[in-house]
N, CA, C and O atoms as a GROMACS GRO file, in nm:
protein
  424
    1UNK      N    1  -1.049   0.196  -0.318
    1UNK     CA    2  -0.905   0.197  -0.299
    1UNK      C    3  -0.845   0.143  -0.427
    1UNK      O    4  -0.908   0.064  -0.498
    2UNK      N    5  -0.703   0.192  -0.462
    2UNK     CA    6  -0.662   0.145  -0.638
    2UNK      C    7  -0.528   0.160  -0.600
    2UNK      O    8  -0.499   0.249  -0.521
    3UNK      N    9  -0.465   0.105  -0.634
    3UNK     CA   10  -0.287   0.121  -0.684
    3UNK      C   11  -0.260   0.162  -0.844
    3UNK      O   12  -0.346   0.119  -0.920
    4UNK      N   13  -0.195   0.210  -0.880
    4UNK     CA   14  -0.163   0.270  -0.975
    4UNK      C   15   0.000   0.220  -1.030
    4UNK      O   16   0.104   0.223  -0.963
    5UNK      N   17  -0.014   0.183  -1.145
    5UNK     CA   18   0.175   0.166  -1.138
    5UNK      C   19   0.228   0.297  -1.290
    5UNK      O   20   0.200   0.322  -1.408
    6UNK      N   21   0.332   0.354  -1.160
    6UNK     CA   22   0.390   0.441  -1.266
    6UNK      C   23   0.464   0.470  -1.383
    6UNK      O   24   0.512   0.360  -1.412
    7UNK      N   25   0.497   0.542  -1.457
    7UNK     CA   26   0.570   0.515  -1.573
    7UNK      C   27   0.745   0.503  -1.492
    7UNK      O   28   0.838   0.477  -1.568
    8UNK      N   29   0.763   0.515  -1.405
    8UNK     CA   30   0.870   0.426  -1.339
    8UNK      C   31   0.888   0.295  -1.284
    8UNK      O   32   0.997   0.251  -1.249
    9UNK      N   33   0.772   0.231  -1.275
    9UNK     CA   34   0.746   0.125  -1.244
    9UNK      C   35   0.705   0.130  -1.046
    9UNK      O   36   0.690   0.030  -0.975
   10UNK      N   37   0.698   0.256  -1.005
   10UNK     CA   38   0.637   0.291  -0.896
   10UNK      C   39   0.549   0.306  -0.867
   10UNK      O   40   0.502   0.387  -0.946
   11UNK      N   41   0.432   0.263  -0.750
   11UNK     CA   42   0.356   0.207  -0.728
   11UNK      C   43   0.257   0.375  -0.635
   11UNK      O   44   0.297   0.434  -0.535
   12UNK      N   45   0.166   0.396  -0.694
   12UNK     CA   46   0.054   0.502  -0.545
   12UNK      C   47  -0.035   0.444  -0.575
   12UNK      O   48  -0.063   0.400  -0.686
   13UNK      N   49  -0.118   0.433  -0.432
   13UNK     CA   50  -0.213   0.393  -0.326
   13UNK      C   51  -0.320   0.506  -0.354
   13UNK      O   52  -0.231   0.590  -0.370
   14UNK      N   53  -0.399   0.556  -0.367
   14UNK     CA   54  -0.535   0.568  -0.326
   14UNK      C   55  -0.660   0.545  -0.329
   14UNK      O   56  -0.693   0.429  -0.354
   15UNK      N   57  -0.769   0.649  -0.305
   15UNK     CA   58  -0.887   0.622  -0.290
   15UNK      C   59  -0.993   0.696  -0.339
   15UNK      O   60  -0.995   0.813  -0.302
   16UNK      N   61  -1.091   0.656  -0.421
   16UNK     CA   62  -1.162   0.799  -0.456
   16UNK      C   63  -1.354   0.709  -0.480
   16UNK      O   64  -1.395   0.593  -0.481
   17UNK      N   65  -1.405   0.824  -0.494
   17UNK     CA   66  -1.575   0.786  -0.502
   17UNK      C   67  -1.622   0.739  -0.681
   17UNK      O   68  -1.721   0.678  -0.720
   18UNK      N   69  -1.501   0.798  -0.763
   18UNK     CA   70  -1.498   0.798  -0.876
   18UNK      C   71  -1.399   0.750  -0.966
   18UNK      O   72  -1.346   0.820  -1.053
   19UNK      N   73  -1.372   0.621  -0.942
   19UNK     CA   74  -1.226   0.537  -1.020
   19UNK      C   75  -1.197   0.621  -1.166
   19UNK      O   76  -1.101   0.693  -1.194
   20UNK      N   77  -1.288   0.593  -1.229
   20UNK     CA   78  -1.276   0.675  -1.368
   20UNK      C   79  -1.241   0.792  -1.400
   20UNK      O   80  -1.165   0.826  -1.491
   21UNK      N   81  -1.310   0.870  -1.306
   21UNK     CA   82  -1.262   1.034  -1.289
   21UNK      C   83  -1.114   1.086  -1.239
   21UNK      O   84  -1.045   1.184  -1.271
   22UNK      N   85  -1.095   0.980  -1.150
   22UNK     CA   86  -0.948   0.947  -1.047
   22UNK      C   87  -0.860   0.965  -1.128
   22UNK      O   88  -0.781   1.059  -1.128
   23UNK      N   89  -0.867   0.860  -1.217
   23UNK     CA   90  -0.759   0.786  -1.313
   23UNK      C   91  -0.711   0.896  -1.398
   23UNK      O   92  -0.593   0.930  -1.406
   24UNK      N   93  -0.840   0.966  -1.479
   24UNK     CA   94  -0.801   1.039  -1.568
   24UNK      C   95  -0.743   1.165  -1.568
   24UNK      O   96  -0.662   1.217  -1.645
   25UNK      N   97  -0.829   1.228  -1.407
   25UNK     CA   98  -0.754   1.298  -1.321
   25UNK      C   99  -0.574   1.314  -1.332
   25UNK      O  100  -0.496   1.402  -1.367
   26UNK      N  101  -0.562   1.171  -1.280
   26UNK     CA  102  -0.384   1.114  -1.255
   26UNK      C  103  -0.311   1.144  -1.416
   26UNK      O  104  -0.211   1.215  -1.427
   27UNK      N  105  -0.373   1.083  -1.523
   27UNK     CA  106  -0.319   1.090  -1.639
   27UNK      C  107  -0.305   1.248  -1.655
   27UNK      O  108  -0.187   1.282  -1.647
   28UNK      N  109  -0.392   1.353  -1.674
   28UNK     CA  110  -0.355   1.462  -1.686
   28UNK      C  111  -0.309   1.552  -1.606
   28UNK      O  112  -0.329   1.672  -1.591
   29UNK      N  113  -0.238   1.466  -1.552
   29UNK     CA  114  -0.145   1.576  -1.452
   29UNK      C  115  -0.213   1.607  -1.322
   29UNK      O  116  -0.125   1.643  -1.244
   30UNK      N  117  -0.332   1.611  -1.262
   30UNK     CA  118  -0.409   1.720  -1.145
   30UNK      C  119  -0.404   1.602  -1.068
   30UNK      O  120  -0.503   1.585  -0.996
   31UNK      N  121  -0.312   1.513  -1.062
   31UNK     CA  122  -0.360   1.387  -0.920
   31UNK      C  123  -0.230   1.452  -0.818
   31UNK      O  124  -0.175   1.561  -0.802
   32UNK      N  125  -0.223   1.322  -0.767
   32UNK     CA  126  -0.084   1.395  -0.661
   32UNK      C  127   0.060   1.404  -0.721
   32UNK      O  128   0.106   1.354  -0.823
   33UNK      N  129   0.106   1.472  -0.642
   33UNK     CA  130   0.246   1.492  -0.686
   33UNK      C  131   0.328   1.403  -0.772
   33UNK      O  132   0.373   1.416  -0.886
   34UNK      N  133   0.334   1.295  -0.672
   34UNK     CA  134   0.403   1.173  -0.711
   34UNK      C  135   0.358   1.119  -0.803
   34UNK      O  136   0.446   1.044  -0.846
   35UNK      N  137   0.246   1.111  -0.879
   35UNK     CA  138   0.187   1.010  -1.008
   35UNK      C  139   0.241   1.180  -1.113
   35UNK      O  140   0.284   1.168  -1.228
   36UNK      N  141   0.234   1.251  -1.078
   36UNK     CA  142   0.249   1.450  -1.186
   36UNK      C  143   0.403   1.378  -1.267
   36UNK      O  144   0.421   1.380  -1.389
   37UNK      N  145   0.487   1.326  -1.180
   37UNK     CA  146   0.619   1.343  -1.211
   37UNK      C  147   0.633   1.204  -1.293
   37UNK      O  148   0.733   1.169  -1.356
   38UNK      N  149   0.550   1.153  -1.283
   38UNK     CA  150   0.551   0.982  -1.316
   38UNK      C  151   0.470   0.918  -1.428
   38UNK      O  152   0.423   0.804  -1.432
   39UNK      N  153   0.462   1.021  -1.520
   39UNK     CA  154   0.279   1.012  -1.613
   39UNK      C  155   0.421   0.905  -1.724
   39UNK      O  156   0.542   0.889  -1.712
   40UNK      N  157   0.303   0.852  -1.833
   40UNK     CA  158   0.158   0.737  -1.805
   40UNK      C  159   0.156   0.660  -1.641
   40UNK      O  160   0.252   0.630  -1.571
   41UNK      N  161   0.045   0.647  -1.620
   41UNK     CA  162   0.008   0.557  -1.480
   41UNK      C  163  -0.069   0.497  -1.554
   41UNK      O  164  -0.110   0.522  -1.667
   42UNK      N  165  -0.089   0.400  -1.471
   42UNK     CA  166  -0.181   0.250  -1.531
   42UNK      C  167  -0.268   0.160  -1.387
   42UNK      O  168  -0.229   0.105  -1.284
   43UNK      N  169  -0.388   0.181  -1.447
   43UNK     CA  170  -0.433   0.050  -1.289
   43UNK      C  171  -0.407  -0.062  -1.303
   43UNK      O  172  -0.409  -0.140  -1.399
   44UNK      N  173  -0.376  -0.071  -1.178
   44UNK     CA  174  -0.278  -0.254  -1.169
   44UNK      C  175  -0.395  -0.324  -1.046
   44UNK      O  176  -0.388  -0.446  -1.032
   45UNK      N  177  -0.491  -0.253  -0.967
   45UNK     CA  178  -0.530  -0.326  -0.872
   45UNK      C  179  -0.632  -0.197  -0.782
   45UNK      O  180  -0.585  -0.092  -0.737
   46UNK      N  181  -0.758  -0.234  -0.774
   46UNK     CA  182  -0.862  -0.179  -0.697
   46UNK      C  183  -0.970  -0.255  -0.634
   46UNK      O  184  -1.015  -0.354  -0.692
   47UNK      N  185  -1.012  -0.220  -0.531
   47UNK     CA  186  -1.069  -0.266  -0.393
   47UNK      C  187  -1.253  -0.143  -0.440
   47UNK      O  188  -1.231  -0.032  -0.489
   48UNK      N  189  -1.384  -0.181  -0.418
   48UNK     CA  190  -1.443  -0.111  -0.410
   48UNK      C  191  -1.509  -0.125  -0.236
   48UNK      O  192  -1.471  -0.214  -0.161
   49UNK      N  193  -1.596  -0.034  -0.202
   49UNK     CA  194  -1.578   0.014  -0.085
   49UNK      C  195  -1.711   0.089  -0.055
   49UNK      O  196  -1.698   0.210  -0.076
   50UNK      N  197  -1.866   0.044   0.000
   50UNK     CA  198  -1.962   0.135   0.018
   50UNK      C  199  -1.943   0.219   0.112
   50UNK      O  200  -2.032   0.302   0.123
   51UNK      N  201  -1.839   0.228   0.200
   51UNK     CA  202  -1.812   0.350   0.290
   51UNK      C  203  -1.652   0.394   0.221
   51UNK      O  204  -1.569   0.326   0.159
   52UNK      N  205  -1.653   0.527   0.260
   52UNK     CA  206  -1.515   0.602   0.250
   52UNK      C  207  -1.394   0.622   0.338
   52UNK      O  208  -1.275   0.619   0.307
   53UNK      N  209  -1.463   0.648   0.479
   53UNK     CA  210  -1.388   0.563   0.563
   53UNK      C  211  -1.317   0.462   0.550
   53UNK      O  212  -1.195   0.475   0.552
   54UNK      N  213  -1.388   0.310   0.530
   54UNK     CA  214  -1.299   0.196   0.512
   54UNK      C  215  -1.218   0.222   0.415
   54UNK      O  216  -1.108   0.169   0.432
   55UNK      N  217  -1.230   0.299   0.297
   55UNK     CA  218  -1.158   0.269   0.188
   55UNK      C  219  -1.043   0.370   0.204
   55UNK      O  220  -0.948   0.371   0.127
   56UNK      N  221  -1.055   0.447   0.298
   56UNK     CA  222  -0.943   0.576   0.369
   56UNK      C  223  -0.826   0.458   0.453
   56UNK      O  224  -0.705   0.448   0.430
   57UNK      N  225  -0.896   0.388   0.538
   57UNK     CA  226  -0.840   0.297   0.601
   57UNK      C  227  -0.767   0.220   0.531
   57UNK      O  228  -0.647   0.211   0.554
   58UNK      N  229  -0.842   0.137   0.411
   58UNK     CA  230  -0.727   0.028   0.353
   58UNK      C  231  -0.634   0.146   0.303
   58UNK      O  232  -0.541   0.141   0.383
   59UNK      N  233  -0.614   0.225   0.236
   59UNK     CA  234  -0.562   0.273   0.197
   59UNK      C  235  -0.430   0.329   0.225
   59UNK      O  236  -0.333   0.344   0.151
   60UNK      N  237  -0.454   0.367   0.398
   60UNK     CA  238  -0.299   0.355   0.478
   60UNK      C  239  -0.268   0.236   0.500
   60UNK      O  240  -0.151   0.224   0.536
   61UNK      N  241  -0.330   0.131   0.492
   61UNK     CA  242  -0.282   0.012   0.488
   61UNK      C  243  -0.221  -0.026   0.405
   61UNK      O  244  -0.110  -0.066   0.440
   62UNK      N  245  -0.244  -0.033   0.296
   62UNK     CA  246  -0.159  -0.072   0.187
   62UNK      C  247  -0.029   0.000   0.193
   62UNK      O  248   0.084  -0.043   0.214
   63UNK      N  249  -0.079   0.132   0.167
   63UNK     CA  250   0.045   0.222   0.206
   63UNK      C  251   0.152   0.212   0.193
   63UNK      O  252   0.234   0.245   0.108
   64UNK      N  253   0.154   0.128   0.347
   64UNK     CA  254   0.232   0.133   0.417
   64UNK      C  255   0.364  -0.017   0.418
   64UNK      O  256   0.475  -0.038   0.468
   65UNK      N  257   0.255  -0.098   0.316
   65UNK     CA  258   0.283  -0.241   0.289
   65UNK      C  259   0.442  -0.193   0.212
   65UNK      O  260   0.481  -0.077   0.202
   66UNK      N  261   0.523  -0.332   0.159
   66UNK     CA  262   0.650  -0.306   0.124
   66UNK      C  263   0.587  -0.369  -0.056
   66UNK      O  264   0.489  -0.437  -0.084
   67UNK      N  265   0.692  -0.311  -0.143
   67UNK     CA  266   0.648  -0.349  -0.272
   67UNK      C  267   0.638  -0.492  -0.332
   67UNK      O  268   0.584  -0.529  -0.436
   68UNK      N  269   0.696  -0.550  -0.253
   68UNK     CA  270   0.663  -0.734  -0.255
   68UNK      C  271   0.516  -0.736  -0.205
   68UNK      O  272   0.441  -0.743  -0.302
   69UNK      N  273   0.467  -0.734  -0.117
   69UNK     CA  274   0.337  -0.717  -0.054
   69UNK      C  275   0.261  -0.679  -0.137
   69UNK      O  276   0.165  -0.753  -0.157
   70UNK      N  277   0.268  -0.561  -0.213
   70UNK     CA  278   0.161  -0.526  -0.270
   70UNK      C  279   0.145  -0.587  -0.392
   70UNK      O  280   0.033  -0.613  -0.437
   71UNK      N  281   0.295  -0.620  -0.474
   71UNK     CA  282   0.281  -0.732  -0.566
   71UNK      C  283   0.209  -0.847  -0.576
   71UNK      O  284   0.159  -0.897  -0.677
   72UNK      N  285   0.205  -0.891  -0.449
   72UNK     CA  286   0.131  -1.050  -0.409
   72UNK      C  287  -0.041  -0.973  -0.396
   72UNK      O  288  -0.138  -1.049  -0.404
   73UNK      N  289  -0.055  -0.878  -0.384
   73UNK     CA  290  -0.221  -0.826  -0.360
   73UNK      C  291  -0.284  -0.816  -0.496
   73UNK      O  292  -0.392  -0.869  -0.521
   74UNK      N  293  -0.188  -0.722  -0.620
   74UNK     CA  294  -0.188  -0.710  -0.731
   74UNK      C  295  -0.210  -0.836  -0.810
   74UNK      O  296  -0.308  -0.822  -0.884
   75UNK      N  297  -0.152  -0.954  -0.821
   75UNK     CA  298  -0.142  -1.039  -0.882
   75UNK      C  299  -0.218  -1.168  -0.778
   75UNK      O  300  -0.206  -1.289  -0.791
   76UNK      N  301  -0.278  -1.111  -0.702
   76UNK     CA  302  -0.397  -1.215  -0.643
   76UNK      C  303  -0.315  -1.341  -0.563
   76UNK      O  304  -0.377  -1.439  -0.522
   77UNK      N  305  -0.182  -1.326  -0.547
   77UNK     CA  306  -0.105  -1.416  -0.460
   77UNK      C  307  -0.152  -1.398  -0.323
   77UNK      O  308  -0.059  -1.375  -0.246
   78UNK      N  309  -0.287  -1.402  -0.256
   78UNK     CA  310  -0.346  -1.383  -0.108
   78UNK      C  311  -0.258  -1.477   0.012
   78UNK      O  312  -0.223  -1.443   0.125
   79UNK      N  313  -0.241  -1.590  -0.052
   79UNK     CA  314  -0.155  -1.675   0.055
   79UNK      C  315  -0.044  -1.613   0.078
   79UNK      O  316  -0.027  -1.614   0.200
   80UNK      N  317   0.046  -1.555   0.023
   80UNK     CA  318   0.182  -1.495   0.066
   80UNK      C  319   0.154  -1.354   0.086
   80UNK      O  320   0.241  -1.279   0.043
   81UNK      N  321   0.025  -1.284   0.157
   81UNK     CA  322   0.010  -1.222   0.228
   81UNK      C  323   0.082  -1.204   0.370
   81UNK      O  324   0.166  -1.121   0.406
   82UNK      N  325   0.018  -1.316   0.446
   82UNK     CA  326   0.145  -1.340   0.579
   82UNK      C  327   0.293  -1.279   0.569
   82UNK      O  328   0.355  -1.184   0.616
   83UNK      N  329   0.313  -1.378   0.487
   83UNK     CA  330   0.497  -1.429   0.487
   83UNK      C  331   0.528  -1.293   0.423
   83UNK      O  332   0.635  -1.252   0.467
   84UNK      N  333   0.461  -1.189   0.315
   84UNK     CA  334   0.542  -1.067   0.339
   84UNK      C  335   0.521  -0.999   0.444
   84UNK      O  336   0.607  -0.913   0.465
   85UNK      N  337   0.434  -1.006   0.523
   85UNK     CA  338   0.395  -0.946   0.659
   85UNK      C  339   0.502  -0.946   0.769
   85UNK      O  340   0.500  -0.849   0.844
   86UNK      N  341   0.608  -1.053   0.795
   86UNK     CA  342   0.672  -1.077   0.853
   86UNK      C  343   0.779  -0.974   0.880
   86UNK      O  344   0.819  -0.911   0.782
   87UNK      N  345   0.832  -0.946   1.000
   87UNK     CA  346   0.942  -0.831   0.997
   87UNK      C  347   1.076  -0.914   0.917
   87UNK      O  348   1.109  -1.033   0.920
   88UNK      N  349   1.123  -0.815   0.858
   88UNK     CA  350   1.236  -0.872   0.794
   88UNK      C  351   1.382  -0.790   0.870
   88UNK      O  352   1.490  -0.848   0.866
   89UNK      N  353   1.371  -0.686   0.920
   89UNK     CA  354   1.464  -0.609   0.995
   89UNK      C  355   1.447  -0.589   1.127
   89UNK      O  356   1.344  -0.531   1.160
   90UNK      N  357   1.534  -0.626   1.221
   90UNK     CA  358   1.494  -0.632   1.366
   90UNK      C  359   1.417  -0.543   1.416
   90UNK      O  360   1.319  -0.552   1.490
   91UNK      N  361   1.496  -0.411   1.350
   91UNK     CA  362   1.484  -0.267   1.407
   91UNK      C  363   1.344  -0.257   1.409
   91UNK      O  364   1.290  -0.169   1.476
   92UNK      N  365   1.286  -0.328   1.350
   92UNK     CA  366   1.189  -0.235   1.252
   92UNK      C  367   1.037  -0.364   1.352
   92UNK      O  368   0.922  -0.320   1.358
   93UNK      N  369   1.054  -0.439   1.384
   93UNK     CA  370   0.985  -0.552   1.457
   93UNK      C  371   0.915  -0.476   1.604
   93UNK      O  372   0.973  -0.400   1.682
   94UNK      N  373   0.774  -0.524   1.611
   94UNK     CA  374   0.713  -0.445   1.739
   94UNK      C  375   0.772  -0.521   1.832
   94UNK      O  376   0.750  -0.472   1.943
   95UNK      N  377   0.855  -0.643   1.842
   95UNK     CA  378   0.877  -0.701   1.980
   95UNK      C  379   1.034  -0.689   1.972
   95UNK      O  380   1.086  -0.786   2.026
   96UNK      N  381   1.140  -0.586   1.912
   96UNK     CA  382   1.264  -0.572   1.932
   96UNK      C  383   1.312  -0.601   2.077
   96UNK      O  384   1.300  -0.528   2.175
   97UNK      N  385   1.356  -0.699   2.070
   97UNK     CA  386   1.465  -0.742   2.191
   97UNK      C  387   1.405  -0.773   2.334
   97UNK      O  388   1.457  -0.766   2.445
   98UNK      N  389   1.299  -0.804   2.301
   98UNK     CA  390   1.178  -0.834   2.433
   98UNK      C  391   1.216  -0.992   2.468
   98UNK      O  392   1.165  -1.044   2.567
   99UNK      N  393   1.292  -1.054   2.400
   99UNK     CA  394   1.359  -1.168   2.412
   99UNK      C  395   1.454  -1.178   2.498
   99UNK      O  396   1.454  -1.273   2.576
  100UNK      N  397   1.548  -1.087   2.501
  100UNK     CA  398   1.656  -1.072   2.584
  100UNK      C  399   1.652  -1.009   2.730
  100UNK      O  400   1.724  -1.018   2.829
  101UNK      N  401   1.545  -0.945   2.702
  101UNK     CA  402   1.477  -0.874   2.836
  101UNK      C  403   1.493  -0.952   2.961
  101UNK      O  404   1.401  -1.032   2.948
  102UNK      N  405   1.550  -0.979   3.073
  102UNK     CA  406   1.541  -0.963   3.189
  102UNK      C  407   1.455  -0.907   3.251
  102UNK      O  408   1.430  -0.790   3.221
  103UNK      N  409   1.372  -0.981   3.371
  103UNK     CA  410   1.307  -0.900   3.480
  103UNK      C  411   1.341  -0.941   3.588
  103UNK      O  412   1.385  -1.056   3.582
  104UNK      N  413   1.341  -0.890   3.700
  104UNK     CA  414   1.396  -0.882   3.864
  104UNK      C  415   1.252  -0.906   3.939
  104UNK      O  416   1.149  -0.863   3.886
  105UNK      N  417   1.249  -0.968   4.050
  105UNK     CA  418   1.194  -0.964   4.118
  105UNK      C  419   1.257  -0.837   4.232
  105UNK      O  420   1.372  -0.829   4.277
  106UNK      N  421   1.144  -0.750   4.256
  106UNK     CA  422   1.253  -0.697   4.436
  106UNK      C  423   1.170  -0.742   4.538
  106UNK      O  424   1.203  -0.727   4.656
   0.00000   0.00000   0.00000
């Protein structure tokens, strides 16, 4: 698993059997879309992985993380893992309004 930071300063996630091949891949254009439009890319941060699976897995994980998050992964800040973990928007929280919830007995 690798993050990549773009010549926008935007960040892709993936995963490959061959970091080196990946990379150079990304530089000449044949990676995904999003790094095509974004050249130079640069590795900022990779995970190795004896299964592909797991490394498929972290990979939507990170994902999915917010760009503070992955900053703190990048730069080895592990303790403020949590605290970006935290919902920061209600909406967006698995226990929205389960607080306010009422239940009835009948």
């Amino acid at each position: 698993m690798y993050i990549l930071e773009c010549s926008d300063n935007s960040y892709y996630t993936g995963n490959t059997i061959d970091l080196k091949r990946r990379i150079q891949q990304h530089q000449n254009g044949e990676g995904a879309n999003h790094t095509k439009k974004r050249l130079p890319v640069k590795l900022v941060y990779f995970e190795e992985y004896y299964r592909i699976d797991i490394a498929f897995y972290r990979e939507k994980q990170v994902q999915g993380w917010s760009r503070t998050k992955k900053e703190a992964l990048i730069y080895g800040k592990y303790n403020s893992l949590p605290k970006y973990a935290e919902c920061k928007n209600d909406s967006h929280c698995k226990h929205f309004g389960l607080d306010s919830v009422q239940t009835t007995k009948e």
